[in-house]
C-alpha atoms as one frame of an Amber mdcrd trajectory, in Angstrom:
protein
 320.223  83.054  58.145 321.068  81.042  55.148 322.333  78.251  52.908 326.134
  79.016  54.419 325.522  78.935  57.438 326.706  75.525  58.272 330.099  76.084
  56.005 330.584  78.875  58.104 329.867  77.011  61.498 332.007  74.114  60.247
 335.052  76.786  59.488 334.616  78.349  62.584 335.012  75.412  64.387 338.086
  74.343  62.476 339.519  77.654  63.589 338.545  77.137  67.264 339.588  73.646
  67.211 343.356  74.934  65.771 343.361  77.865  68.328 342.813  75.025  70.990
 345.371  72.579  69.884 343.217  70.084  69.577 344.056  69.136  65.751 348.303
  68.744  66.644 348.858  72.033  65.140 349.467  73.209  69.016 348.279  76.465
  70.898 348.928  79.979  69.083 352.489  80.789  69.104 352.921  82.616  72.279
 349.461  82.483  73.287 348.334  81.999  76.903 345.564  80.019  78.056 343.923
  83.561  79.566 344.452  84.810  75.729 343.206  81.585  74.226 339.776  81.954
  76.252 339.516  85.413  76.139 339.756  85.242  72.045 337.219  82.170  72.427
 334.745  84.292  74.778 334.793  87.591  72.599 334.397  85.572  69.489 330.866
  83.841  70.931 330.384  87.547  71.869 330.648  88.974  68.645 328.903  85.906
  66.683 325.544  86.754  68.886 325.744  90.671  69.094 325.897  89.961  64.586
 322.714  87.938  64.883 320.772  90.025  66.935 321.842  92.747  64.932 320.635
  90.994  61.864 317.487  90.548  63.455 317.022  93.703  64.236 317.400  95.154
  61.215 315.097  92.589  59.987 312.773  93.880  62.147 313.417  97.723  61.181
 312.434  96.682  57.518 314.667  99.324  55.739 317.443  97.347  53.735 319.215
 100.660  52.691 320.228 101.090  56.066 320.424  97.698  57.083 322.919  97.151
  54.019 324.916 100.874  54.882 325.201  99.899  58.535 326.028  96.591  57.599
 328.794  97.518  55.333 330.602  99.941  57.500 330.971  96.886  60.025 332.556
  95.106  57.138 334.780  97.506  55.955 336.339  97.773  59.461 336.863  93.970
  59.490 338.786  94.164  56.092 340.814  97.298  57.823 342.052  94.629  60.591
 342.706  91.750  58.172 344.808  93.930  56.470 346.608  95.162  59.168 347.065
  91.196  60.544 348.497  90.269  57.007 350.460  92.838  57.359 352.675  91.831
  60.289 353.159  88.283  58.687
């Protein structure tokens, strides 16, 4: 997609790697192994369902409502970071 995309592979798997326990930081307070892969499994979900969607918005050639459609999926990923910082 673009010149971050490795940045934001490497971060992701930082984040995976944590969430695993793999880097001595341990397991997720709390978290289950169920939990753990379930997180892990929607997460690959989500990363392909956002390429394909960028794809296919490629494809539809109209960046207005690529960027509109685009931005209301942002927006409601802000919404739930707030609400996660939040309850810290």
């Amino acid at each position: 997609m673009d010149d971050n995309s490795e940045m934001l592979d490497s971060v992701h798997k930082r984040m995976v790697n944590e969430l695993l326990g793999r880097h001595g930081g341990g397991r997720a307070p709390g978290a289950s192994p169920r939990i753990v892969q379930q997180v892990l499994t929607t997460d690959q979900n989500i990363r392909k369902a956002i390429a394909d969607l960028y794809l296919a918005l490629e494809e539809l050639n109209d960046s207005e409502i690529a960027v509109e459609l685009l931005s209301e999926h942002v927006a409601i990923m802000v919404e739930m970071i707030n609400n996660f910082k939040k309850s810290r």
